[in-house]
C-alpha positions as CSV (number, residue, x, y, z in Angstrom):
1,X,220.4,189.3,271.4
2,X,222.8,187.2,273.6
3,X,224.7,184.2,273.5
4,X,222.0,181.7,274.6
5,X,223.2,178.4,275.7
6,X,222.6,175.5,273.3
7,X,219.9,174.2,275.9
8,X,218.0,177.9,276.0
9,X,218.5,178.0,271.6
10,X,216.4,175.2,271.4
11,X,213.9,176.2,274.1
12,X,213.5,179.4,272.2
13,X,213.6,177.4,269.0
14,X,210.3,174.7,270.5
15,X,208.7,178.0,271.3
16,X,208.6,179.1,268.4
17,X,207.7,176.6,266.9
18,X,204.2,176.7,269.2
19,X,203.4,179.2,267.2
20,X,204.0,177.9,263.6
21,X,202.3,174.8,264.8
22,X,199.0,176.5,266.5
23,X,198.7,178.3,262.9
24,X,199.4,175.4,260.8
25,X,197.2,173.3,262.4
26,X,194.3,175.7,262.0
27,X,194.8,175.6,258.3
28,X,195.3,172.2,257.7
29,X,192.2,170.9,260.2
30,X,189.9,173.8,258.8
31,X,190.1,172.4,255.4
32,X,189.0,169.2,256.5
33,X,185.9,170.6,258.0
34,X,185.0,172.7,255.1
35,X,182.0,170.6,253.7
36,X,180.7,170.5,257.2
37,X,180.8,174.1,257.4
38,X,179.3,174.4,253.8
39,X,176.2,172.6,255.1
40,X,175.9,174.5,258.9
41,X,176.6,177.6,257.1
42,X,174.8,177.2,253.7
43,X,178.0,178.5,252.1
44,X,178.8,178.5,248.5
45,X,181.8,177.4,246.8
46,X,182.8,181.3,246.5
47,X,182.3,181.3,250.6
48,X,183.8,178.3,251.0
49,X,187.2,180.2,249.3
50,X,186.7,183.1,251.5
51,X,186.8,181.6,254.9
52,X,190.5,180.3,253.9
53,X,191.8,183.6,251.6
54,X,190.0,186.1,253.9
55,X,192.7,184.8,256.8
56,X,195.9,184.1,253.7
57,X,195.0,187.2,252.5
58,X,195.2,189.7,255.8
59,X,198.1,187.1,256.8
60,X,200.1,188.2,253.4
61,X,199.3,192.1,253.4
62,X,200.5,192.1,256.9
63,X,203.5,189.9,257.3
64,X,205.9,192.7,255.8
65,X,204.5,195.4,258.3
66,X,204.9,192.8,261.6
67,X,208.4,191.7,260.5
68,X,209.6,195.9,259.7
69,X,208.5,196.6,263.4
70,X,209.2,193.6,265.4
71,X,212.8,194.9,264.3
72,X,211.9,198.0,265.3
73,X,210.1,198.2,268.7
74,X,211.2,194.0,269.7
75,X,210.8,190.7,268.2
76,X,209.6,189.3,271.5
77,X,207.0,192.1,272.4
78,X,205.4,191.8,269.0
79,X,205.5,187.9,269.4
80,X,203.7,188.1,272.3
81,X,200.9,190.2,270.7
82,X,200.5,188.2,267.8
83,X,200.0,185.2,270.4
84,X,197.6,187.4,272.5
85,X,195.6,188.5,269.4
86,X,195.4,184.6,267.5
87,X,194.3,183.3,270.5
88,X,191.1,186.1,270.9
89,X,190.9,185.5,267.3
90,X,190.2,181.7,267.4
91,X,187.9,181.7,270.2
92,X,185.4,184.1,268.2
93,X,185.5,182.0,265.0
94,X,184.4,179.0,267.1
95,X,181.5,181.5,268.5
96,X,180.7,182.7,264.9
97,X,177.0,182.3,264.1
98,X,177.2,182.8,260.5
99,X,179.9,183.0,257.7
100,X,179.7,186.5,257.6
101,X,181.4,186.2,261.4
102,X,183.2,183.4,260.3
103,X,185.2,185.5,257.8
104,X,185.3,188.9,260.1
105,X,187.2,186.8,262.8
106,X,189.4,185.0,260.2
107,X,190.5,188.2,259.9
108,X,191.1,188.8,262.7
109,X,193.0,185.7,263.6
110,X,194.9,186.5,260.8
111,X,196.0,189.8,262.3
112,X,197.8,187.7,265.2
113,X,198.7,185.4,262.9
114,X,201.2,188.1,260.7
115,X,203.1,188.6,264.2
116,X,203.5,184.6,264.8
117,X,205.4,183.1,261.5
118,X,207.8,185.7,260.3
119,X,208.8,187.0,264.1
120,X,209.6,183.7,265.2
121,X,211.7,183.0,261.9
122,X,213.3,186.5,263.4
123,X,214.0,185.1,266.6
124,X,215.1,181.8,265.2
125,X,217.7,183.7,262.9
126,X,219.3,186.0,265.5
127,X,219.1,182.8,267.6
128,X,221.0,180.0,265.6
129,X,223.9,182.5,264.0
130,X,226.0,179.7,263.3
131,X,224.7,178.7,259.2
132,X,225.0,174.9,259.7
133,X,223.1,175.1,263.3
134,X,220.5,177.6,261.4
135,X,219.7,175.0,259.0
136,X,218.8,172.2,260.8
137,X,216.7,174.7,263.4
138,X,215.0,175.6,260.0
139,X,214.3,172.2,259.1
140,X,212.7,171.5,262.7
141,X,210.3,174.5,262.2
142,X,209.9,172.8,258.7
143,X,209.1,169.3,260.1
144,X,206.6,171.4,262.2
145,X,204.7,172.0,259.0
146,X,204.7,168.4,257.9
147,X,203.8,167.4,261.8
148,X,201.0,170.1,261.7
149,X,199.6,168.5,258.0
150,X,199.8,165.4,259.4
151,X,198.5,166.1,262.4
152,X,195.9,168.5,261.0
153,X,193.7,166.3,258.7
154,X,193.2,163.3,261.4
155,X,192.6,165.7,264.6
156,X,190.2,167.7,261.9
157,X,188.3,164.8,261.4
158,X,188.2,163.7,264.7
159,X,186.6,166.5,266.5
160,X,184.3,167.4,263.1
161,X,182.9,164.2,263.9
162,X,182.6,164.2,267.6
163,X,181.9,167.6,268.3
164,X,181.1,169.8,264.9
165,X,183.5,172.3,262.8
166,X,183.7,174.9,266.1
167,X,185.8,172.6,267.6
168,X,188.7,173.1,265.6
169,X,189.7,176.7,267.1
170,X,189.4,175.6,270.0
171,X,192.8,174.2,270.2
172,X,194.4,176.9,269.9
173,X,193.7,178.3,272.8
174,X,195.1,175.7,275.4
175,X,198.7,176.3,272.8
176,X,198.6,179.8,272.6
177,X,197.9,180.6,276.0
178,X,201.0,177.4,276.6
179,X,203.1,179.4,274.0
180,X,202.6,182.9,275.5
181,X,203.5,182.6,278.9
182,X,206.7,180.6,277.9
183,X,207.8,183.6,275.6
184,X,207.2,186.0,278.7
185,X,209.5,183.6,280.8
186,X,212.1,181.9,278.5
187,X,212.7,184.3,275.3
188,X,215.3,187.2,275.0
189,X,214.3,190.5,273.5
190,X,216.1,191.8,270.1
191,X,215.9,194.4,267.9
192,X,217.6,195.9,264.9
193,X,220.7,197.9,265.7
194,X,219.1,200.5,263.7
195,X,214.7,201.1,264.2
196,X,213.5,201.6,260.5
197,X,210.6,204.1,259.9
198,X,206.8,202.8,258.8
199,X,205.9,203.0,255.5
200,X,202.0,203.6,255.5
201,X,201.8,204.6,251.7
202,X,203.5,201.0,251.2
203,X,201.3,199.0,253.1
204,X,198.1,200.4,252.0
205,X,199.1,199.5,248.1
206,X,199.9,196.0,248.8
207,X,196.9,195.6,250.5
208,X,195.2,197.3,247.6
209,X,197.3,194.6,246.1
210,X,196.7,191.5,247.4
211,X,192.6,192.3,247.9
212,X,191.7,193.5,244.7
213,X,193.2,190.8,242.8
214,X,192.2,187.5,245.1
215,X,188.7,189.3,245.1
216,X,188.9,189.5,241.4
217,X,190.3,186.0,240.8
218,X,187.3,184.5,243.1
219,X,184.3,186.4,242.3
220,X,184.9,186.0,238.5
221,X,183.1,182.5,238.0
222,X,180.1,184.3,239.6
223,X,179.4,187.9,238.6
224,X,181.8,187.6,235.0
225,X,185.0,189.8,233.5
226,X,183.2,193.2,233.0
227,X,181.8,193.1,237.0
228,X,185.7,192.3,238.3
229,X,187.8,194.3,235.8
230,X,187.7,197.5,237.8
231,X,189.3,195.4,240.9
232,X,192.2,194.1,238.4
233,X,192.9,197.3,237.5
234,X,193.3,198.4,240.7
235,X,195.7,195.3,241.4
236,X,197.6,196.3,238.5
237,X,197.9,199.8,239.0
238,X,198.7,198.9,242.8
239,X,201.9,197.0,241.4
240,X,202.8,199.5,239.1
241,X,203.1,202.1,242.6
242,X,204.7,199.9,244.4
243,X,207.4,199.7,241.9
244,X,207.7,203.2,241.1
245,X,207.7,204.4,245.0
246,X,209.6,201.9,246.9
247,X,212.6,202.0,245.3
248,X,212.6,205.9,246.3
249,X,212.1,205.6,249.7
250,X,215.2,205.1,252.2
251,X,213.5,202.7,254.6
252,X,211.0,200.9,251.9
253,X,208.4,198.2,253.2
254,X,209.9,196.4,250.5
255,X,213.1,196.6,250.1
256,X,213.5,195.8,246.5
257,X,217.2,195.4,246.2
258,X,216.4,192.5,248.1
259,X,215.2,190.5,244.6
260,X,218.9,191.4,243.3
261,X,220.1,188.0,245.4
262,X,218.6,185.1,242.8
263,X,218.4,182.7,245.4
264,X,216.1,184.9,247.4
265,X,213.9,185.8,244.1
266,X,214.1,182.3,243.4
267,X,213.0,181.5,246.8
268,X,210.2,183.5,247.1
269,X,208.6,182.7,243.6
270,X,209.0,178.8,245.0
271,X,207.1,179.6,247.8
272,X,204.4,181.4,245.6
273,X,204.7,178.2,243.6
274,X,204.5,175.4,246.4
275,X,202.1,176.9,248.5
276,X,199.8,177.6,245.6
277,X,200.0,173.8,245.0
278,X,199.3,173.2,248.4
279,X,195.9,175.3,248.7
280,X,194.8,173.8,245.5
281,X,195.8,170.0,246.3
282,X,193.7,170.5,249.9
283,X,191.0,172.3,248.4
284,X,190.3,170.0,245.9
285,X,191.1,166.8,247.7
286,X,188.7,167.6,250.7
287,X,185.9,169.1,248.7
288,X,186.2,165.5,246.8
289,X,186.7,162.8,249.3
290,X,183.4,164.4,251.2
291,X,181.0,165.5,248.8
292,X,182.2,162.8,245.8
293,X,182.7,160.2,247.4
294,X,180.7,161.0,250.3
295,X,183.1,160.2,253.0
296,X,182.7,161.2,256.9
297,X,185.2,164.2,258.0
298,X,187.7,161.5,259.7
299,X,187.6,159.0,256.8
300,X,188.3,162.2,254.4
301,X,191.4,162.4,256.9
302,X,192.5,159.4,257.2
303,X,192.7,159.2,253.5
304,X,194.8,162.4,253.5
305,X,197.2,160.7,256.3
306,X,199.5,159.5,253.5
307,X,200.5,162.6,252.4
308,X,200.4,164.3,255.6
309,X,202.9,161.5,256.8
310,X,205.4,161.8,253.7
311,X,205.2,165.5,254.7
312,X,205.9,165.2,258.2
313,X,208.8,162.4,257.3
314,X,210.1,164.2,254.4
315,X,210.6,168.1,256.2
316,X,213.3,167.0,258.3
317,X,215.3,165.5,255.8
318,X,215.2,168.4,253.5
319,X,216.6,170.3,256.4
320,X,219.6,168.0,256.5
321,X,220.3,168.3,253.1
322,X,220.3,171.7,253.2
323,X,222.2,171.8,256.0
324,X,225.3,169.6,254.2
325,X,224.4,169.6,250.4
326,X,223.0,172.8,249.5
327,X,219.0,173.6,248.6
328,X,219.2,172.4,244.9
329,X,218.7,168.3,246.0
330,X,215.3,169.3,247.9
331,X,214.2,171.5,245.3
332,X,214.4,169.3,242.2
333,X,212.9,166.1,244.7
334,X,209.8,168.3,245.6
335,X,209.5,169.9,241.3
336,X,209.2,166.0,240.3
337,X,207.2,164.5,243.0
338,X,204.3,167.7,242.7
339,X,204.7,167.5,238.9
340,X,203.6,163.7,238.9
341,X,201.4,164.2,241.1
342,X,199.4,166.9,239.1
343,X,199.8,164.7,236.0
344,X,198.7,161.8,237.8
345,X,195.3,163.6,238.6
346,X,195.0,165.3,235.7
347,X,196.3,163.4,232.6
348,X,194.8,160.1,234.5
349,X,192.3,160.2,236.6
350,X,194.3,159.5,240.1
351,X,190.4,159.6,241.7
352,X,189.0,156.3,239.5
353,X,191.3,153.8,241.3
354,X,191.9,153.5,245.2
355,X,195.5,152.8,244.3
356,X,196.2,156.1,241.9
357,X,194.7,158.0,244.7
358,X,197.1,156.5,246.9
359,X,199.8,157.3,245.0
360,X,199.3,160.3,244.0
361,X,198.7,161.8,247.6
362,X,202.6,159.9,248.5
363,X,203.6,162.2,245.8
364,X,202.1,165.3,246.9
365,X,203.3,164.8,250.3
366,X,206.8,163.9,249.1
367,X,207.2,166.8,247.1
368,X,206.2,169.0,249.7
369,X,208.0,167.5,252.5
370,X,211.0,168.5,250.7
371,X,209.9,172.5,249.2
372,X,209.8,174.5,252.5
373,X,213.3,173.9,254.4
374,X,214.8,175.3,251.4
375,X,212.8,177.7,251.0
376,X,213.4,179.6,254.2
377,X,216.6,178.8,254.2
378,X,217.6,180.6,251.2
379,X,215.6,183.6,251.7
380,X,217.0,184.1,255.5
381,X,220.8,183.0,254.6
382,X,221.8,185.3,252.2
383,X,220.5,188.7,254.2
384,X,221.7,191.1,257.2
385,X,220.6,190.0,260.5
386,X,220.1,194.0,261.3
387,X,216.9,192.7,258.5
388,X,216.0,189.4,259.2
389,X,213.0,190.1,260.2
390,X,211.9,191.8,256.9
391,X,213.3,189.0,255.2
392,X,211.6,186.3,256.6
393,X,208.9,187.9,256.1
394,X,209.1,188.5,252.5
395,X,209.3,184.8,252.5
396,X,206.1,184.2,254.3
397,X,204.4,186.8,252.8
398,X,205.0,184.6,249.6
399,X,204.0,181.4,251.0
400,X,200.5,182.9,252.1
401,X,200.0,184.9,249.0
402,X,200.9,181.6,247.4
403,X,198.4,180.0,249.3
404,X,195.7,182.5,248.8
405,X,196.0,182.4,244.8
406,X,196.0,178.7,244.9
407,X,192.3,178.4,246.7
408,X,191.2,181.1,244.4
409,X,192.6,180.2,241.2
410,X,191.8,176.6,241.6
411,X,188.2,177.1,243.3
412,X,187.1,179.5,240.6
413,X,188.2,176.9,237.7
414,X,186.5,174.2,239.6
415,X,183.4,176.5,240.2
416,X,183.4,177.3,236.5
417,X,183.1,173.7,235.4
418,X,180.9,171.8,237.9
419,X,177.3,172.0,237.8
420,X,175.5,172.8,241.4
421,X,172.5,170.1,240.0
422,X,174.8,167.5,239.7
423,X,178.0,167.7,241.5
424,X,179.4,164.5,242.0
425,X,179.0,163.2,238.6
426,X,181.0,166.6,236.9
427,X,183.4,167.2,239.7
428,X,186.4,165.0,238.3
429,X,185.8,166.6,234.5
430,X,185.6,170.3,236.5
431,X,188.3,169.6,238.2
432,X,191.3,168.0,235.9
433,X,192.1,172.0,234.3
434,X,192.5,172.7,238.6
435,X,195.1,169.4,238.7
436,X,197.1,171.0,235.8
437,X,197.3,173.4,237.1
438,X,198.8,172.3,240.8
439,X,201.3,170.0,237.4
440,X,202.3,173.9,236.5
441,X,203.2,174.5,240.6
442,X,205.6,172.3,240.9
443,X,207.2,172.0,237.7
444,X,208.1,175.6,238.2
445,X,209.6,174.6,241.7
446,X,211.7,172.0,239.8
447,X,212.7,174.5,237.5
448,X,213.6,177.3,239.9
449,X,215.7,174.7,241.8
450,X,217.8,174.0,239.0
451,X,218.6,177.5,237.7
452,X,218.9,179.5,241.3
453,X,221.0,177.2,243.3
454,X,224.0,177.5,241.8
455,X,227.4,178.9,242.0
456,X,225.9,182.4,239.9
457,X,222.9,182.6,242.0
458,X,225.4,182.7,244.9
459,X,227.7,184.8,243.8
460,X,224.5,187.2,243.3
461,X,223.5,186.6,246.6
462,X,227.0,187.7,247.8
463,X,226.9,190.4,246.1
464,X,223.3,191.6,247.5
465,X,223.9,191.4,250.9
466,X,227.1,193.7,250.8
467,X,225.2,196.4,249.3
468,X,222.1,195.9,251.8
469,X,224.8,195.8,254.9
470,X,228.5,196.4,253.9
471,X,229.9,195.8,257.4
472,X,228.4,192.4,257.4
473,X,229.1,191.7,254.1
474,X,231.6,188.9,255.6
475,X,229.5,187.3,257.9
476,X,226.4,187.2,255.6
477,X,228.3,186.0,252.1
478,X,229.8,183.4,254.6
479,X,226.0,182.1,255.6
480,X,225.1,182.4,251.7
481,X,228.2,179.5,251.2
482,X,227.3,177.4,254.5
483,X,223.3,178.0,253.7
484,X,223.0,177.8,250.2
């Protein structure tokens, strides 16, 4: 790529950040209109899970596959398709006359979607080569997250009330078409030095992967262990391949030597961690301030504005820390604050008093303000730029998988416990196992800060991205020191 002026870097960089924001917002506004689409659709709890994990899900078995040939064929060309194809996507879920649809065209929103995130984190990368000036890009796309949550459950409510749930995609359109034709115009194409080859027999087993164990994890409250088992095992014996095969390949889909750099293991079970919290914490929270307390679609938002804001406030600041201090800071302030915040629900009963339920969304949106700058940070620092785009992907593959098992770990718990007959009244009780478990989230993002931040994990790191690339051994051990 070449030396972009400072004015075209952060073109590029608001660009890109279209993209995150047209997919972020999708999420965040669809939760909000989930009890509205439970009743237009007649959906069950089970269908309620799949119209999130059917997108989280393709998004995650794909996000490896777009990042290996956006380095291959052009970051920008497979941008540009992911745009082309999320936009289609969205206007046929807002056209979807059943949930069956609703779920096929998730899909393929989600198809576009795995060219958006981890190309653009690409881009951004060969963009910002300068560690201190990558950081605090990376915590702008990070405060795009926190503008898109809390952005997401207000403008969710809004048009659900106003309009219905179809109105929701429809805002993608205006920003995707936007985001498309400024690519075409404003961003250079790059490419690894060096195209690496597919691997088909890779992708298929983490989609075997991925779908056989979310399917398993949600379909277990309703048809039992002996109707699921058979998908578990083929989850299992899915990792087990990828484990044996990978490592034997030259060009692997997963390049496992990757996980030798502690801050990028550590980064990537974080992400698993946080974003797990996240799809259980907005799961639960909509699915209660709706049908519990029986609040409108913008009320249920509004109430959620608290933590959106903290988010939104919070994600730029983690950048900066990053940028000066390092990721450990950020990490241990997001373990404590989604810790409490799952205790607080959990051990107390946040939902009995306005003013725990207050509190304990401040918390949430604290703590997560301050998990994803570091996060993608870490995992992008320590790596060749000639695989940046692999990396970043690895990274959002873990958020989305993260995301994924959170709705259906924490919606089959809750769908175990609460009685259909009388939902309101055993929807706290079903629901406290679901809080510790968002608790178990983030204290494994406080503990996961503390042990692979330091001068070891760095030293690891180092030591990782001179095998991977030995010519830029220099240059990448010197963004490890500036970026970790």
């Amino acid at each position: 790529m070449p030396e972009l002026s400072r004015r075209r870097r952060i073109l590029v960089l608001a660009i890109c950040c279209m993209s995150l924001l047209i997919v972020s917002l999708d999420t965040t506004a669809l939760n909000i209109a989930l009890p509205s689409m439970e009743r237009d659709l007649h959906a069950s709890t089970a269908g309620l899970q799949w119209t999130i994990d059917a997108y989280t899900l393709v998004l995650a078995s794909l996000l490896m596959l777009a990042g290996s040939t956006a380095d291959r064929i052009g970051r920008k060309r497979v941008f540009m398709v992911g745009l082309a194809v999320f936009t289609i996507g969205s206007a046929l879920c807002s056209a979807a006359p059943n949930l069956e649809a609703l779920i096929v065209f998730r899909m393929v929103q989600a198809v576009g979607g795995s060219m958006l995130n981890p190309v653009a984190m690409s881009i951004i990368t060969n963009t910002f080569t300068d560690a201190r000036e990558r950081a605090r890009a990376i915590g702008a796309w990070s405060a795009v997250v926190g503008l898109s949550m809390a952005a997401g459950p207000l403008v969710g409510g809004l048009l659900v009330e106003a309009v219905g749930w179809r109105a929701i995609f429809w805002i993608n359109l205006p920003v995707g078409l936007a985001a498309l034709l400024l690519t075409l115009r404003f961003v250079p194409e790059s490419r690894a030095a060096r195209a690496r080859r597919p691997d088909p027999v890779g992708q298929l087993l983490v989609i075997a992967l991925f779908g056989c164990l979310t399917y398993a994890i949600i379909e277990v409250p309703q048809a039992g262990l002996a109707a699921v088992a058979p998908y578990a095992a083929v989850a299992f014996a899915a990792l087990l391949a990828l484990l044996w095969y990978e490592p034997r390949r030259e060009e692997p889909l997963i390049d496992l030597r990757f996980f030798r750099s502690v801050p990028f293991s550590g980064a990537t079970v974080t992400a698993v961690a946080g974003f797990a919290g996240l799809g259980g914490f907005l799961f639960l929270s909509t699915l209660y301030l709706q049908n519990v307390r029986g609040l409108d679609a913008l009320h249920a938002g509004l109430w959620m504005l608290p933590m959106a804001f903290l988010c939104f406030v919070s994600a730029p600041v983690a950048g900066r820390l990053v940028a000066g201090r390092g990721p450990r800071l950020p990490l241990l302030i997001a373990g404590v604050s989604m810790t409490a915040c799952g205790v607080l629900f959990a051990a107390f009963g946040a939902e009995t008093s306005n003013t725990t339920l207050f509190i304990g969304y401040v918390l949430f949106g604290l703590g997560f303000g301050f998990v994803n700058a570091p996060i993608t940070n870490t995992a992008v620092s320590g790596m060749p730029r000639s695989q940046a785009g692999v990396a970043a992907a690895v990274a959002s593959t873990s958020r989305q998988l993260g995301q994924t098992l959170g709705v259906a770990v924490i919606g089959a718990v809750l769908a175990a416990g609460v009685d259909a007959s009388s939902y309101a009244d055993t929807f706290v009780a079903a629901a406290r196992p679901a809080w510790w478990i968002v608790a178990g989230c983030g204290l494994t993002v406080l503990v996961l800060g503390a042990l692979t931040t330091g001068a070891w994990a760095r030293r690891t790191a180092e030591r990782s991205a001179q095998r991977l690339a030995p010519r830029e051994g220099r240059d990448t051990a010197a963004a490890v020191g500036a970026g970790s």
